[in-house]
MOPAC internal coordinates of N, CA, C and O (Angstrom, degrees):
PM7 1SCF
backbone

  N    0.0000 0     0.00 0     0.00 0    0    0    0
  C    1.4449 1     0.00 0     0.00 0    1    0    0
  C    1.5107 1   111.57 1     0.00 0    2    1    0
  O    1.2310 1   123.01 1   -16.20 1    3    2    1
  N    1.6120 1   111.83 1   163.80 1    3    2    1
  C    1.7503 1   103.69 1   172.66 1    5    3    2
  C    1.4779 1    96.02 1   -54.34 1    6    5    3
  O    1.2310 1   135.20 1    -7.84 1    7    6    5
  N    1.8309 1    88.20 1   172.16 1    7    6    5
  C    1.1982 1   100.65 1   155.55 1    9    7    6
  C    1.8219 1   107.08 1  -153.37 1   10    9    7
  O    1.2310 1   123.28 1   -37.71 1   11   10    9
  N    1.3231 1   111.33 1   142.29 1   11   10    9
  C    1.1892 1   124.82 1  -165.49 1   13   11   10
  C    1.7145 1   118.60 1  -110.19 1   14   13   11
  O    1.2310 1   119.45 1   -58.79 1   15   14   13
  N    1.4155 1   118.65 1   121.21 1   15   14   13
  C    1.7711 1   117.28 1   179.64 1   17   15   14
  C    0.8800 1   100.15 1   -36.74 1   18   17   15
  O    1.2310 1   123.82 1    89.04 1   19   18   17
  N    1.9147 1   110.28 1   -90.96 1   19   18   17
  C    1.9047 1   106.59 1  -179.17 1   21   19   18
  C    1.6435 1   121.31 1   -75.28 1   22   21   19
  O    1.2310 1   130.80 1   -38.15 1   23   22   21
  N    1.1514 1    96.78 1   141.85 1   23   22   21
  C    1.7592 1    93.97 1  -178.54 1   25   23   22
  C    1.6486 1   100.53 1  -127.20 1   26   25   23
  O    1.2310 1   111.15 1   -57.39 1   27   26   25
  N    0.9305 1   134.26 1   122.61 1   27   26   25
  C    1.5274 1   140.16 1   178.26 1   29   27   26
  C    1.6216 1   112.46 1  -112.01 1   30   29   27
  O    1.2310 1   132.57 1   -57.26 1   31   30   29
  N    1.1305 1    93.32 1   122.74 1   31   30   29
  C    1.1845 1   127.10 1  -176.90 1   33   31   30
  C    1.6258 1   106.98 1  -100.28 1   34   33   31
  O    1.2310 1   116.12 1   137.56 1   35   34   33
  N    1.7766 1   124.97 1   -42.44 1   35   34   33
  C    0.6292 1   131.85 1  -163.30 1   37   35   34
  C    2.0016 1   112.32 1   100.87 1   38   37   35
  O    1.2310 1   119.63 1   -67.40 1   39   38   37
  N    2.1112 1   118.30 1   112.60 1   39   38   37
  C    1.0335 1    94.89 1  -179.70 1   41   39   38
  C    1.7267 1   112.67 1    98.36 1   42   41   39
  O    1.2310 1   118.64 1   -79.72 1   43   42   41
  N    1.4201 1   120.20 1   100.28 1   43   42   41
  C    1.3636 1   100.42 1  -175.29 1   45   43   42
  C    1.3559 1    83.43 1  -111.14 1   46   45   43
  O    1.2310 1   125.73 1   -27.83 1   47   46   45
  N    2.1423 1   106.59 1   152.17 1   47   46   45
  C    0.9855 1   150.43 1   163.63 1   49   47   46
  C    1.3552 1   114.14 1  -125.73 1   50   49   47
  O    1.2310 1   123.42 1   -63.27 1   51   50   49
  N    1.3324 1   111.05 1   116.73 1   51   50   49
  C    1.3130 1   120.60 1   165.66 1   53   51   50
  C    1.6043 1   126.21 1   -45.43 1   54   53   51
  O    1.2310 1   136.73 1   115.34 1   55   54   53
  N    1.4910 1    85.20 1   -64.66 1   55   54   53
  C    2.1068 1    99.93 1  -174.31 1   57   55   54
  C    1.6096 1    99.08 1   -90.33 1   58   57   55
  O    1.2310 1   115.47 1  -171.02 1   59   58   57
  N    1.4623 1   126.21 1     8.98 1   59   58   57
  C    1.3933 1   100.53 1   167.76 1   61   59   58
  C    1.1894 1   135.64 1   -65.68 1   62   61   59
  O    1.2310 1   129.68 1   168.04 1   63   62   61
  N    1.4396 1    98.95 1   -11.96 1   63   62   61
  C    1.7873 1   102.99 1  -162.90 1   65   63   62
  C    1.8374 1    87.73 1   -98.81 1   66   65   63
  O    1.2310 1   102.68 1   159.37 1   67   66   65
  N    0.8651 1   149.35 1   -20.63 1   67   66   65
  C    1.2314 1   145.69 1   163.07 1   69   67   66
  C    1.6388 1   121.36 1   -75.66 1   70   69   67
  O    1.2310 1   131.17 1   141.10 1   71   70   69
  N    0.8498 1    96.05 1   -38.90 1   71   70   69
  C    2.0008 1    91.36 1   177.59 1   73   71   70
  C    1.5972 1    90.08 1   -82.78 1   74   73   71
  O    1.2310 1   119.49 1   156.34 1   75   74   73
  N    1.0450 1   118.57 1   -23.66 1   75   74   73
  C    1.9470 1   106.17 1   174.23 1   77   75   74
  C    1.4592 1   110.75 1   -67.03 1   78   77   75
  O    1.2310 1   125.25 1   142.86 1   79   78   77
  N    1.3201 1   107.53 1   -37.14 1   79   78   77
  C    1.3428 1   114.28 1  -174.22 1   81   79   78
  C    1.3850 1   116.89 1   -58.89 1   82   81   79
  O    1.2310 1   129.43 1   123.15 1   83   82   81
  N    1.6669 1    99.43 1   -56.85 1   83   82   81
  C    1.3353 1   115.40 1  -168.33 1   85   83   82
  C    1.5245 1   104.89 1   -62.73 1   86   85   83
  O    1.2310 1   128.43 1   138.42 1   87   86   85
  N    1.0941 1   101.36 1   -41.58 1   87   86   85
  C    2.2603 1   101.33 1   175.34 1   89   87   86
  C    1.2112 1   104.35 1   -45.83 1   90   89   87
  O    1.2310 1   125.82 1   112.00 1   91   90   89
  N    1.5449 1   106.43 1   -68.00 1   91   90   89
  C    1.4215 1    91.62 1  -171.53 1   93   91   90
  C    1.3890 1   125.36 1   -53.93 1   94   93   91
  O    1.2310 1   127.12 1   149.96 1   95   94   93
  N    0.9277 1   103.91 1   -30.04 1   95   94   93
  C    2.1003 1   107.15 1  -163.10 1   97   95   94
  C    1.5528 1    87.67 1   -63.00 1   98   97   95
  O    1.2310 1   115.22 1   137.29 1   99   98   97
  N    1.3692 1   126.67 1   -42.71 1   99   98   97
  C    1.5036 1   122.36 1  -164.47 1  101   99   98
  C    1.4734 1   105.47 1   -84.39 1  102  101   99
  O    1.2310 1   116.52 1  -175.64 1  103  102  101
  N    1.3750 1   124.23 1     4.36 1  103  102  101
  C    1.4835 1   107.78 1   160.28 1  105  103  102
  C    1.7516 1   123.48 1  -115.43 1  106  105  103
  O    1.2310 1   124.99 1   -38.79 1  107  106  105
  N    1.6626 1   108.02 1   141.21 1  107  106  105
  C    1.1602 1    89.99 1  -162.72 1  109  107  106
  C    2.0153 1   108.91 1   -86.28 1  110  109  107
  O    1.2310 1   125.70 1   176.26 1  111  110  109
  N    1.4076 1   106.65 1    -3.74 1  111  110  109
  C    1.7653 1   101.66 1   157.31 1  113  111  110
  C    1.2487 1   107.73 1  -149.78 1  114  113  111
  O    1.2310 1   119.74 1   -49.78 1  115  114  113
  N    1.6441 1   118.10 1   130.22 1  115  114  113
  C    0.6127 1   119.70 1   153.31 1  117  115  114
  C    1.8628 1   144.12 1   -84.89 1  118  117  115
  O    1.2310 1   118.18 1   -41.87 1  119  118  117
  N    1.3379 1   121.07 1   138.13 1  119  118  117
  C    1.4196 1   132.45 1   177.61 1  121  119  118
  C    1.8937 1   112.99 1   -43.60 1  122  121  119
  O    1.2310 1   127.76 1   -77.89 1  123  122  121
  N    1.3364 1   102.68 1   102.11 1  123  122  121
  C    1.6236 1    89.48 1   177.49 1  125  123  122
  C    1.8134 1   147.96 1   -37.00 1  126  125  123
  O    1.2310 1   130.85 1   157.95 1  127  126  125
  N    1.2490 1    96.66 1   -22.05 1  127  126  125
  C    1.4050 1   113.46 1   140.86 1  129  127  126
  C    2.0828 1   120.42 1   -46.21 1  130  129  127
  O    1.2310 1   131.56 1   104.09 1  131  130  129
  N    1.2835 1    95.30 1   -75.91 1  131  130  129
  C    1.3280 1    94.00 1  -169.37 1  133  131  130
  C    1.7763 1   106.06 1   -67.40 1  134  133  131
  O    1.2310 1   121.04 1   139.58 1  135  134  133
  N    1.5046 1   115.61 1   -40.42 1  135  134  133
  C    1.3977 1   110.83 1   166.49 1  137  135  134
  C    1.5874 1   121.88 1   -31.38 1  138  137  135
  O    1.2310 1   118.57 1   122.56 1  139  138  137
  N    1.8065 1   120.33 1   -57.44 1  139  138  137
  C    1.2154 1   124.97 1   171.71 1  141  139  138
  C    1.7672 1   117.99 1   -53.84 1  142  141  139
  O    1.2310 1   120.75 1   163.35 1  143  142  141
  N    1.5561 1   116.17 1   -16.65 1  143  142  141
  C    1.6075 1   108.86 1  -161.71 1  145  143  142
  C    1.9783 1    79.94 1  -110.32 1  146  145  143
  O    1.2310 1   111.43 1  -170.44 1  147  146  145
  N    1.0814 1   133.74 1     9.56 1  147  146  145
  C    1.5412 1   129.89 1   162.40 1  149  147  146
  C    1.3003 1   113.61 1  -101.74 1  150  149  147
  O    1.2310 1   117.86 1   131.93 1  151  150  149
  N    1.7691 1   121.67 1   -48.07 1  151  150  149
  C    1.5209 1   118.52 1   160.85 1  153  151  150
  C    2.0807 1   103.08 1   -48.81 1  154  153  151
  O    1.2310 1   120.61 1   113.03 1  155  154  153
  N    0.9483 1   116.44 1   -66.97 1  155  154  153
  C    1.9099 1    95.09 1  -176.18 1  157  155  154
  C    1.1191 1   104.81 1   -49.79 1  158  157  155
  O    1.2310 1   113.28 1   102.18 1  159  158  157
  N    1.2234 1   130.31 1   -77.82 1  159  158  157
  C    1.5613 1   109.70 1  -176.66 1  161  159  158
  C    1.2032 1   142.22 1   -14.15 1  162  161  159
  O    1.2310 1   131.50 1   117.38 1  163  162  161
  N    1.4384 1    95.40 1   -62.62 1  163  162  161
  C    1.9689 1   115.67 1   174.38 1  165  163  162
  C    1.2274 1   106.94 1   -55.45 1  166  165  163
  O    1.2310 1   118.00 1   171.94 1  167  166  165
  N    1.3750 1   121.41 1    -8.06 1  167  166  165
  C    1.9129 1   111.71 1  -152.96 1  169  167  166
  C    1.9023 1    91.48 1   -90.81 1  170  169  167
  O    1.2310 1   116.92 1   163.78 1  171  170  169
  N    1.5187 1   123.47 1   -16.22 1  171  170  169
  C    1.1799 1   140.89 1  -173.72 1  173  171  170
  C    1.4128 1    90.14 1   -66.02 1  174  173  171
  O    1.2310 1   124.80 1   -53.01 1  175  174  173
  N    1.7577 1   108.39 1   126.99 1  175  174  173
  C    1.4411 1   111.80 1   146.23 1  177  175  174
  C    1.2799 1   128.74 1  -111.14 1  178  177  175
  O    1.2310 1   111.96 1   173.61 1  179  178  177
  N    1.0037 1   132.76 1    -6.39 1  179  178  177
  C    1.9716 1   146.86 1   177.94 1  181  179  178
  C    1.5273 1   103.25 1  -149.99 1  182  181  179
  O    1.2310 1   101.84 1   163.93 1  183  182  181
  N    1.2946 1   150.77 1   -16.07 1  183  182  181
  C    1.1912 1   130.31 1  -163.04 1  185  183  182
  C    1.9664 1   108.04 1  -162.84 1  186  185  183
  O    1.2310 1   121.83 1   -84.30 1  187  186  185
  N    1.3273 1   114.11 1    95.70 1  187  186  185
  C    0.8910 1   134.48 1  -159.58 1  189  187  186
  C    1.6068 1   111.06 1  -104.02 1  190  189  187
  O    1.2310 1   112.91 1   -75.30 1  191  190  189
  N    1.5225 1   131.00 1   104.70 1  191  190  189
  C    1.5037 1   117.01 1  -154.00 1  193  191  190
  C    1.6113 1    99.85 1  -143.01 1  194  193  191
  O    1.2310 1   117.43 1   -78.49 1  195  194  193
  N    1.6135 1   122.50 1   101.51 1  195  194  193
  C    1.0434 1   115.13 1  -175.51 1  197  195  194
  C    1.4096 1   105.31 1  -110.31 1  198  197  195
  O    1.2310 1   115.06 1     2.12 1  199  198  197
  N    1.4785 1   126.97 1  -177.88 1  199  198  197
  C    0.8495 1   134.72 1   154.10 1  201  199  198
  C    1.8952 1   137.65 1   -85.69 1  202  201  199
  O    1.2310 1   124.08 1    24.91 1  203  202  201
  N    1.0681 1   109.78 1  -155.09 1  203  202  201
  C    1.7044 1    81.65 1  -158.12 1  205  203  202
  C    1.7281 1    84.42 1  -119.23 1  206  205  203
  O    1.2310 1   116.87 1   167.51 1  207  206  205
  N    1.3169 1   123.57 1   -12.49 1  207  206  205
  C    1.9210 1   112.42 1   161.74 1  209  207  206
  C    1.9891 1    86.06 1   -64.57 1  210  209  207
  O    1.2310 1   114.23 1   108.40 1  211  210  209
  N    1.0660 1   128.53 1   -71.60 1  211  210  209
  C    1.3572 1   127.71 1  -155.32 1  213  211  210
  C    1.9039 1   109.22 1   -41.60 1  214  213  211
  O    1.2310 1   120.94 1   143.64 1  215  214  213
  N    1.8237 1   115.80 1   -36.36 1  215  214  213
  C    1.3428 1   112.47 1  -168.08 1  217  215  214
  C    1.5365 1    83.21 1   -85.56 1  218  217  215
  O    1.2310 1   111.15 1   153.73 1  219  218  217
  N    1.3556 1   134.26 1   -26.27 1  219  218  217
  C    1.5000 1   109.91 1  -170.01 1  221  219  218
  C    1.5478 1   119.00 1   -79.52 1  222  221  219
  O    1.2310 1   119.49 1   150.69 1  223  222  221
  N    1.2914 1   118.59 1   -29.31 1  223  222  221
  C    1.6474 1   137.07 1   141.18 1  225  223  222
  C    1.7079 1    87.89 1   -11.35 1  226  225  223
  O    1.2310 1   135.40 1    82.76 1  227  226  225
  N    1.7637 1    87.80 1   -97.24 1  227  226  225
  C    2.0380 1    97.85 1  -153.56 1  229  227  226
  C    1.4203 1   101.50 1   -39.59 1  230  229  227
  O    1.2310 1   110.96 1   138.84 1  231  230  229
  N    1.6438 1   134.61 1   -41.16 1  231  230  229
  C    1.3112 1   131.48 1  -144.10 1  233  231  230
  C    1.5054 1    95.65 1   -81.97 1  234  233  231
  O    1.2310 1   108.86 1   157.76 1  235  234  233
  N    1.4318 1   138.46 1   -22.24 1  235  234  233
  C    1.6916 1   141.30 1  -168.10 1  237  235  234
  C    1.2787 1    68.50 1  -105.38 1  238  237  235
  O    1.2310 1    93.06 1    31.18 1  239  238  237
  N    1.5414 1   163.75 1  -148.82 1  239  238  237
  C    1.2653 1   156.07 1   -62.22 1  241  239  238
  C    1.6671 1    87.32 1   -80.55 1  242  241  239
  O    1.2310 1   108.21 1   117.09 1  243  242  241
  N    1.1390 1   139.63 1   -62.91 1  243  242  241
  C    1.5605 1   127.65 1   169.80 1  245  243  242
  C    1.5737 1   128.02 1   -30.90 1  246  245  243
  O    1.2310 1   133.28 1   141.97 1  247  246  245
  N    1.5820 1    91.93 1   -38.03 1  247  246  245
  C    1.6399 1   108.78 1  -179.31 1  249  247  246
  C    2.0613 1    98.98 1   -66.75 1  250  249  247
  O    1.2310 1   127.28 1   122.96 1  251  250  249
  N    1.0090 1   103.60 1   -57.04 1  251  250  249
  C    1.4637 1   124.43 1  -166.35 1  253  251  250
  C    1.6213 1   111.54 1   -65.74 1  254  253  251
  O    1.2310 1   128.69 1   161.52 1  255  254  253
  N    1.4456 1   100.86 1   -18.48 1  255  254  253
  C    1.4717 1   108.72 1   173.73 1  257  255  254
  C    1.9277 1   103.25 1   -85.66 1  258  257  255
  O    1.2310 1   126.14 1   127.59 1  259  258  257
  N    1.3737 1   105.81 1   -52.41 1  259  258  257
  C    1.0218 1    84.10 1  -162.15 1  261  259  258
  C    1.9685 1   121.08 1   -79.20 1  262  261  259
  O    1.2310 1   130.51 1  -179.48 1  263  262  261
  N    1.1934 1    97.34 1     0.52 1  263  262  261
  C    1.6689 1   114.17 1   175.18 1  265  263  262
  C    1.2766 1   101.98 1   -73.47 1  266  265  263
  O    1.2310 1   101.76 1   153.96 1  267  266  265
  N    1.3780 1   150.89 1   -26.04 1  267  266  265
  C    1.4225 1   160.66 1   172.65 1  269  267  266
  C    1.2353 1   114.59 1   -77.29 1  270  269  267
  O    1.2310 1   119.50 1   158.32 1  271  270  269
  N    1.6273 1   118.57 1   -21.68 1  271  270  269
  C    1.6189 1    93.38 1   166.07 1  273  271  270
  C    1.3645 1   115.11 1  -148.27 1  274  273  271
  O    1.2310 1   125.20 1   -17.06 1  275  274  273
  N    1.2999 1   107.62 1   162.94 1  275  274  273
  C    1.1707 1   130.43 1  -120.34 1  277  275  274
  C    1.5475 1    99.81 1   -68.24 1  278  277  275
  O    1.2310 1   120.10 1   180.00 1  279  278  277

């Protein structure tokens, strides 16, 4: 796919693009919903700028991951 320097999301977060990462890597499928909000992300090559509905998204699917195991 492209890929774009700045990517706006709306909102810069430092560790968003890493705790996104790391979710995903730890699931073995992802829901096409959340698949589409990891392709935008990834499309970032230096400057990654979301908004703060988008970090509260990753932070409940992080939350929800880690309540599921054991």
């Amino acid at each position: 796919g492209l890929r774009y320097t700045p990517m706006m999301l709306k909102n810069t977060s430092e560790e968003a693009f890493s705790i996104w990462v790391t979710l995903v890597a730890s699931l073995p499928k992802i829901q096409p919903d959340t698949n589409l909000l990891y392709v935008a992300v990834t499309r970032a090559m230096k400057i990654l700028a979301v908004n703060s509905l988008v970090i509260d998204i990753m932070q409940r699917f992080k939350d929800m991951l880690q309540r599921s195991r054991p």
